[in-house]
N, C-alpha and C positions, 0 to 999 in steps of 0.2 A: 489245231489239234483237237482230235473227239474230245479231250480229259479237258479242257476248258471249254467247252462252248454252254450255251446259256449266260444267265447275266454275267458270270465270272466273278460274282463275289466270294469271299474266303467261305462262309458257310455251303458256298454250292461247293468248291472244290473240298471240305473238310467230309462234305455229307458224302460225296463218292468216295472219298480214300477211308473213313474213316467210321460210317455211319450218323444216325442223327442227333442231332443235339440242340441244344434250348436256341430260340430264336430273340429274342428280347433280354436283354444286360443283366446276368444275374451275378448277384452277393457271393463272396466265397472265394477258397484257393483250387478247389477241383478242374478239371480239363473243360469239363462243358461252360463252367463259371466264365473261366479264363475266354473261352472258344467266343462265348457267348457275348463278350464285354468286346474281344477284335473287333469282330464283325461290328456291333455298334460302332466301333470307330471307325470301319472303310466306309461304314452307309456316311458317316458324318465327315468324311474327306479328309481324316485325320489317320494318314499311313503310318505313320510316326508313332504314334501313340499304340494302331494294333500292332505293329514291332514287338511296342514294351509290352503289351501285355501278352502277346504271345512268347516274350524270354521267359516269362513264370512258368511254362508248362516243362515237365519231364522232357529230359533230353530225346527221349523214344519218340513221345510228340514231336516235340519239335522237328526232330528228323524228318517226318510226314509232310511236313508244310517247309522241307527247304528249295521247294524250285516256286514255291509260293512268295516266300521271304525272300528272294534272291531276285523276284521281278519288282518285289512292292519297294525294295530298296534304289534298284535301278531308276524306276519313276521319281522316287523323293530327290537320288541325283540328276535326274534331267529334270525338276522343276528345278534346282538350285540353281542346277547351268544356264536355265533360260532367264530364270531373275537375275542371275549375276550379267548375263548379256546385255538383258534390257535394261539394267543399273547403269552398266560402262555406255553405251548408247545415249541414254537419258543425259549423261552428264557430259559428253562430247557437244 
């Protein structure tokens, strides 16, 4: 799809849908705060974590970022499914 392409990190898709905002994890309860702190966790491979910090933002926001949140979730279940495989595997 045009609306993902580039790296596809949550900063490139927030900065199209939403405009820009701070690039490095900043302090605070504000949206760019919040925005700012995700994104340090997808670069750090921690999906889970930009979840939580993206639940802090206004529901308005949030709205913005649900076809975003809805594939970062899909991923954290298909690593679980693939650990859980290679768990049942391993112990066969």
């Amino acid at each position: 799809r045009e609306e993902t392409k580039g790296s596809g990190g949550l900063m490139d898709y927030v900065n199209r849908h939403l405009g820009a905002c701070s690039t490095t994890p900043q302090a605070g309860d504000g949206a760019d705060a919040v925005l700012s702190r995700a994104e340090a966790a997808v670069h750090a491979g921690t999906l889970d974590l930009a979840l939580d910090e993206l639940s802090q933002l206004p529901d308005a926001a949030r709205v913005a970022l649900d076809d975003w949140q809805a594939s970062a979730r899909a991923r954290l279940a298909a690593l679980a499914a693939v650990d859980q495989l290679a768990q049942s595997l391993n112990a066969k």
